[in-house]
C-alpha positions in Angstrom: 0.0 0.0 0.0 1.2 3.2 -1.0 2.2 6.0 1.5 -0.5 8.7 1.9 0.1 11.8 3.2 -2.9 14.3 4.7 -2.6 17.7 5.7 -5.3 18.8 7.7 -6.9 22.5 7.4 -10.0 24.2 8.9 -11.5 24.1 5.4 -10.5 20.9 3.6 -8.0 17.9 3.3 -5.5 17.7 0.6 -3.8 14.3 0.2 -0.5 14.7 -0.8 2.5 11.6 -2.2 -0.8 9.4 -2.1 0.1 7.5 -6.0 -3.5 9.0 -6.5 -3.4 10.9 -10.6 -2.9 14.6 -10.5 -3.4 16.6 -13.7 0.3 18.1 -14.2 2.1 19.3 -17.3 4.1 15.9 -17.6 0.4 14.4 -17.3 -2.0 15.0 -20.3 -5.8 15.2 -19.7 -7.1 12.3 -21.4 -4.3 10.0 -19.4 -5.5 11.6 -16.0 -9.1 10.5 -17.0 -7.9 6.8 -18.0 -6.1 6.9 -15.2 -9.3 7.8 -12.8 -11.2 4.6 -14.5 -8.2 2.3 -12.7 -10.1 2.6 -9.3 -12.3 0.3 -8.3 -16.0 1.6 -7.4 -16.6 1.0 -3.9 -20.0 -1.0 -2.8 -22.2 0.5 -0.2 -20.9 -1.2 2.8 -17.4 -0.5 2.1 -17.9 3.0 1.4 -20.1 3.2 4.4 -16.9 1.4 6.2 -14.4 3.5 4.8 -16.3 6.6 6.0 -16.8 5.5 9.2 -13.1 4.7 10.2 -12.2 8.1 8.2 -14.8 10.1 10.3 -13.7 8.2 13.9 -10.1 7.6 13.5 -8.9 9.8 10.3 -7.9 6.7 8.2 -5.6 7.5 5.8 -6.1 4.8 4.0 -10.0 4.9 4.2 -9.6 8.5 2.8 -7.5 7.5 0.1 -10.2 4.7 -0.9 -13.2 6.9 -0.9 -11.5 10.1 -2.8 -9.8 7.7 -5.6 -13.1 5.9 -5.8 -14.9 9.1 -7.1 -12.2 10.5 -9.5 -14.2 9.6 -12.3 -17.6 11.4 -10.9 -15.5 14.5 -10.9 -14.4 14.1 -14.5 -17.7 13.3 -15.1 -19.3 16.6 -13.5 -16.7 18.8 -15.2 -17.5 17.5 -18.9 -20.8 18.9 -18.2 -19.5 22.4 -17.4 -16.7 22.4 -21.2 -18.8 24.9 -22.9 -18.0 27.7 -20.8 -14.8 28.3 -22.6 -12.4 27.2 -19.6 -10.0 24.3 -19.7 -11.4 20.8 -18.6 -8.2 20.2 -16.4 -9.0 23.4 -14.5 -12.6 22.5 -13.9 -11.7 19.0 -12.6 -9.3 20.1 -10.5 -12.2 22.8 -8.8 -14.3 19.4 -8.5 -11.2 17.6 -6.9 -11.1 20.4 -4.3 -15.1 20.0 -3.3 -14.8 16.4 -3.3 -12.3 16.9 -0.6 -14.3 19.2 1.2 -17.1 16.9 0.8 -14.8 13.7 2.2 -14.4 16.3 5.5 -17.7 17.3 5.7 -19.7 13.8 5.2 -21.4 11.8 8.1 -22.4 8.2 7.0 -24.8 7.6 10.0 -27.5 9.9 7.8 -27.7 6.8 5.2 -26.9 9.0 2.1 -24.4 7.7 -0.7 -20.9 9.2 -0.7 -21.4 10.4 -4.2 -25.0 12.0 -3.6 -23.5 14.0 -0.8 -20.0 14.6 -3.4 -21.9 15.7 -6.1 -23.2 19.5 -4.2 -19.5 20.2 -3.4 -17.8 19.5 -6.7 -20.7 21.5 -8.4 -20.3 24.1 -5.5 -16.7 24.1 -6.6 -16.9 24.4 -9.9 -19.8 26.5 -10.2 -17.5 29.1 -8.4 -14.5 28.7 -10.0 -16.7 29.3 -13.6 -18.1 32.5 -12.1 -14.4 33.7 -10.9 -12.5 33.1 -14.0 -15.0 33.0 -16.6 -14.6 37.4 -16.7 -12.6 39.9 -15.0 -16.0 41.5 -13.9 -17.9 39.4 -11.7 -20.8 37.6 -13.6 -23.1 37.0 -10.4 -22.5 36.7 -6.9 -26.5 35.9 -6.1 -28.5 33.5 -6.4 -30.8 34.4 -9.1 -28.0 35.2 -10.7 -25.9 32.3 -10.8 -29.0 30.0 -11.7 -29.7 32.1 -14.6 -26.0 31.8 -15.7 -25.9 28.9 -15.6 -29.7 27.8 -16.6 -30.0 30.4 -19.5 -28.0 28.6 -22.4 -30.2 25.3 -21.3 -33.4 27.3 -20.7 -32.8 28.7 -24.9 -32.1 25.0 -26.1 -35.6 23.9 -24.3 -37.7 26.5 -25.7 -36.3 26.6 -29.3 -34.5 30.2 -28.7 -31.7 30.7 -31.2 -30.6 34.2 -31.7 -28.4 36.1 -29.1 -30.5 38.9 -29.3 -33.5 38.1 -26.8 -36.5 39.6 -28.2 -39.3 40.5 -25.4 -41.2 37.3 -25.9 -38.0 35.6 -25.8 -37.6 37.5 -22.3 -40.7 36.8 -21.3 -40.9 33.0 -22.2 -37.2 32.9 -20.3 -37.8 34.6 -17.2 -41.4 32.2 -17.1 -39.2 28.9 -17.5 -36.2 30.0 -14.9 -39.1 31.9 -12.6 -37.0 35.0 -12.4 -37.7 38.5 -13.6 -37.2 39.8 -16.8 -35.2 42.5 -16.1 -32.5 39.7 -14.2 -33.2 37.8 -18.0 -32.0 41.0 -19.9 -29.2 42.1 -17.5 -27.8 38.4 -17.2 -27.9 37.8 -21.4 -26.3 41.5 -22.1 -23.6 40.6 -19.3 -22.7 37.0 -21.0 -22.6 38.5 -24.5 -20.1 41.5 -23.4 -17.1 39.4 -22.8 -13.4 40.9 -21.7 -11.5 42.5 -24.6 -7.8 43.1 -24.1 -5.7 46.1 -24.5 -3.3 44.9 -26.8 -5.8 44.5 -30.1 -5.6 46.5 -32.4 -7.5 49.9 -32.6 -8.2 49.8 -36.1 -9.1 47.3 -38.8 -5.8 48.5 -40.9 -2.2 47.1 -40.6 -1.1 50.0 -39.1 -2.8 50.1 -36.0 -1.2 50.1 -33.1 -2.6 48.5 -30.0 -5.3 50.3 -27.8 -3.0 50.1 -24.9 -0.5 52.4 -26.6 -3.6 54.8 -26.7 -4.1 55.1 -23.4 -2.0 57.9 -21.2 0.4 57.0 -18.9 -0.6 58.8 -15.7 1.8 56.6 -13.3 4.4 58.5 -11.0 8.3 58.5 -12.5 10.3 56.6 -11.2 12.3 59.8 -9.2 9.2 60.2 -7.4 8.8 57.1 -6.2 12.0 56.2 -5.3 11.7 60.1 -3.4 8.6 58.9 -2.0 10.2 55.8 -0.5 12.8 57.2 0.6 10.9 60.1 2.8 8.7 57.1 4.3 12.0 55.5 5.5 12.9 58.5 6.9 9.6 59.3 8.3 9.8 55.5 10.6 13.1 56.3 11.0 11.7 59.4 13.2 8.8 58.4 14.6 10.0 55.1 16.2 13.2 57.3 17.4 11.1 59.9 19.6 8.3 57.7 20.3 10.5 55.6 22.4 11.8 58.8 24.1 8.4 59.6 25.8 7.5 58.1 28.9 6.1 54.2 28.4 2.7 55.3 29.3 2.5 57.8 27.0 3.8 56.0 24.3 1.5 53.1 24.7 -1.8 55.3 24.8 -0.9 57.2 21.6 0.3 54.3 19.9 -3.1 52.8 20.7 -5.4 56.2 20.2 -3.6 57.4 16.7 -1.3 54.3 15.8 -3.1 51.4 16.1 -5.8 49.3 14.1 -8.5 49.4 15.4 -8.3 52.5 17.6 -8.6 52.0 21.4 -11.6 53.6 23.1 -11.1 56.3 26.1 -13.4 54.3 27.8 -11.0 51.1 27.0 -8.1 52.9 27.9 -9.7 54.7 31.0 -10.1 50.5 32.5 -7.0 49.6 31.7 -4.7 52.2 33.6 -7.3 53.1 36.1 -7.5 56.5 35.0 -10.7 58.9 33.9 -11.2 59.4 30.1 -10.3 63.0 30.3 -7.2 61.9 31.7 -6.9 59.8 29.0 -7.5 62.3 26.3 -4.8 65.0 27.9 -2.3 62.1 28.0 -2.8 61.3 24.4 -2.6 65.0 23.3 0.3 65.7 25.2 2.2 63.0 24.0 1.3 63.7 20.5 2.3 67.3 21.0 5.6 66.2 22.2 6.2 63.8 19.3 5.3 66.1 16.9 7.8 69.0 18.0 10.5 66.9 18.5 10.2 65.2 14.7 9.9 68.6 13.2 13.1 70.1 15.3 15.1 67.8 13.9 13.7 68.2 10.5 14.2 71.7 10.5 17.8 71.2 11.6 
């Protein structure tokens, strides 16, 4: 038996030098996939088994069993999702993340099948990975949204709608079928048809176009400046940590946490902690800032 490896996280497992196929450059798709069909499927009692003993005693083995048993339901869920214009390998290895999740997440004594309880994650997975990647602007963080998304190409196919450009019977007839609004119909299709452009194509139609980038203005600093700019913040810490640590330690910590600190400390919070009134608090924290701030601009103006 092969050696398997599992790092642990609050979020997921992630088997590592466990002989299980990865999808790699020295590794082409369609030998991952054949590679996937090697593992046996599991019955229902041994899956039910090697949940258990992963669930109880964090098996390694167990875990092994039930993840390599289900490689090919990820492959399978991914196939579904090739028209959205992303790479297969990239979608199956979204699914192989849910299906770990799922492997963390599952609890046998509820009677369902691994692979029923699988299947939500690696669509989960996948679904968001397609939404992330699929266009530099977000797509559809929502719920209506994503099931339009994703139930809009299949919603045209079913009621015989062809052309891009949704007519407002077309709108109607979608936004009846998903049970959405039309206006989420309309927003949806003019967001999928509008996809990224880049920069770099040309401007014009004619061979001597340049690029659009080379359009665009440059309004970025020069270097001078930012190296300047860096340079006077170096200086700047340089200061401040010099003549903070010349004021009294009590002073130094309540303007550190009043004007330094993230979040900011309360007067009230500050008042309970050094057993002082508020006001007190607030004269310390001026003083101190008053202090700091002459001595940094002395030696400035030296």
């Amino acid at each position: 038996m092969k050696e398997t490896k599992i790092i642990k996280s609050e979020t997921q497992i992630v088997p590592t030098k466990s002989g299980l196929p990865v999808i790699s450059d020295d590794t082409s798709l369609e030998r991952y996939i054949q590679s996937t069909l090697q593992f046996p499927i599991l019955s229902k009692d041994q899956e039910y088994e090697y949940a258990v003993r992963f669930r109880e005693n964090h098996d390694k083995f167990a875990a092994e069993q039930l993840i390599s048993s289900h490689l090919r339901l990820v492959v399978s869920v991914a196939y579904n999702f090739k028209n959205y214009g992303l790479p297969v390998s990239e979608l199956i290895a979204s699914g192989n993340v849910g299906l770990m999740q799922a492997l963390q997440k599952f609890e046998p004594e509820k009677g369902f099948r691994f692979s029923t309880y699988a299947m939500f994650w690696i669509k989960a997975e996948i679904y968001d990975y397609i939404l992330n990647n699929w266009s530099m602007v977000k797509i559809g963080t929502g719920a209506v949204q994503k099931k339009i998304f994703f139930g809009l190409s299949r919603a045209k196919r079913t009621l015989g709608i062809i052309d891009n450009n949704l007519s407002d019977t077309d709108i109607k007839q979608l936004a009846h079928h998903l049970d959405v609004s039309e206006s989420d119909i309309e927003n949806m299709s003019v967001r999928i048809g509008a996809r990224d452009l880049s920069l770099n194509r040309p401007a014009r139609d004619d061979s001597d176009a340049t690029d659009m980038l080379s359009n665009l203005s440059d309004n970025t600093d020069g270097i001078e400046y930012i190296i300047e700019e860096q340079e006077m913040r170096k200086i700047g810490r340089a200061l401040l940590s010099k003549h903070l640590s010349e004021l009294p330690e009590r002073d130094r910590e309540i303007l550190v946490a009043r004007r330094l600190s993230d979040p900011v400390l309360t007067l009230e919070q500050l008042s309970e902690r050094y057993k002082i009134s508020r006001e007190r608090v607030r004269q310390i924290e001026e003083r101190a800032y008053a202090k700091l701030r002459d001595a940094i601009l002395q030696e400035t103006n030296e």
